[in-house]
C-alpha positions as CSV (number, residue, x, y, z in Angstrom):
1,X,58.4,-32.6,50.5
2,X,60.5,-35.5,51.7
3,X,63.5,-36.5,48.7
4,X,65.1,-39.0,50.4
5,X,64.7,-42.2,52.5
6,X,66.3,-45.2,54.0
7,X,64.4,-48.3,54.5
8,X,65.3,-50.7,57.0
9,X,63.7,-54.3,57.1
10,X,65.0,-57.7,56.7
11,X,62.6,-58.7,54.2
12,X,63.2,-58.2,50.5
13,X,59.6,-58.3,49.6
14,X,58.7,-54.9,52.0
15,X,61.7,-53.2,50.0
16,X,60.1,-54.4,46.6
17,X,56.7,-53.8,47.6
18,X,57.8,-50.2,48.9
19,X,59.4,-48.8,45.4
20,X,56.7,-50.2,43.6
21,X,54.4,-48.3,45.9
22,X,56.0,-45.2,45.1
23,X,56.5,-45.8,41.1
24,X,53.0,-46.1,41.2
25,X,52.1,-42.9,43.0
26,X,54.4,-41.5,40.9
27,X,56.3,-40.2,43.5
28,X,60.2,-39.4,42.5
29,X,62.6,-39.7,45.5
30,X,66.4,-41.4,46.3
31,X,65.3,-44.4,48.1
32,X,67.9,-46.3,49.8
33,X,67.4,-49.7,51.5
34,X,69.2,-52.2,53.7
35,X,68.4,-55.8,55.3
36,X,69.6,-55.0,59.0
37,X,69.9,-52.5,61.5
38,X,73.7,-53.0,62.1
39,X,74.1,-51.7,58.4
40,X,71.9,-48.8,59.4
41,X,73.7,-47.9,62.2
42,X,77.0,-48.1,60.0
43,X,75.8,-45.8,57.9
44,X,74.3,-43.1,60.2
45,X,78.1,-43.3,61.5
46,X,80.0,-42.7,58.7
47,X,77.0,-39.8,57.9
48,X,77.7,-38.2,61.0
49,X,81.6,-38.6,61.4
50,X,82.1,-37.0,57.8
51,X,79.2,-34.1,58.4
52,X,77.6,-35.3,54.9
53,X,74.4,-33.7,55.4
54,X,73.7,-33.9,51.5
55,X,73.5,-37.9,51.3
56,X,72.3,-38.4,55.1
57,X,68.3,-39.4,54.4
58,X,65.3,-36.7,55.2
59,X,63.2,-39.8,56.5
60,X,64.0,-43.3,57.9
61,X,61.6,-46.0,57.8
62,X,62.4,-48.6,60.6
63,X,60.8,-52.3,61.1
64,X,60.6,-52.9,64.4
65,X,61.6,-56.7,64.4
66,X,64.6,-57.0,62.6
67,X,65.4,-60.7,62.3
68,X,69.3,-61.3,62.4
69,X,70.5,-57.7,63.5
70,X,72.1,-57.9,67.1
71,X,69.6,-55.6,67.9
72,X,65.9,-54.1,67.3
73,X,64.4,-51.5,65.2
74,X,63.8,-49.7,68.8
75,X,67.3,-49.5,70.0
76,X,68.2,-48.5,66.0
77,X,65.9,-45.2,66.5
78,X,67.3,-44.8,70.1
79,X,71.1,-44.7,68.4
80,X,70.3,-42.6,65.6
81,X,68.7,-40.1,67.9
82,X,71.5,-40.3,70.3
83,X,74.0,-39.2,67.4
């Protein structure tokens, strides 16, 4: 069973309407959320320069078109994988 996952979308609603999704199916996990793919990317950094496999997420939920990143949900997945 997944425990962890990072949501990243640039709109506020999809992150409310996401935990309230999972209060209501009851479903217990650390859900972490930001607005843009360059914070994403940030974060998978600092994850992977200091080995910290214990907060790094177990799934990552990626919009596609992230509006005001200076780049896509795409080339975020591409990065990630390439780290």
């Amino acid at each position: 069973m997944i425990d962890s996952i990072l949501l990243v979308d640039d709109e506020d609603l999809f992150h409310l309407v996401f935990e309230d999704a999972c209060s209501l199916l009851d479903i217990t996990l650390s859900l972490k959320s930001v607005a843009s793919a360059d914070e994403a990317e940030k974060m998978f950094k600092k994850w992977y320069e200091n080995n910290a496999t214990d907060d790094r997420p177990e799934c990552v939920f990626v919009d596609l078109n992230i509006i005001g990143s200076s780049f896509d949900g795409i080339e975020l997945v591409r990065r990630i994988n390439f780290e």
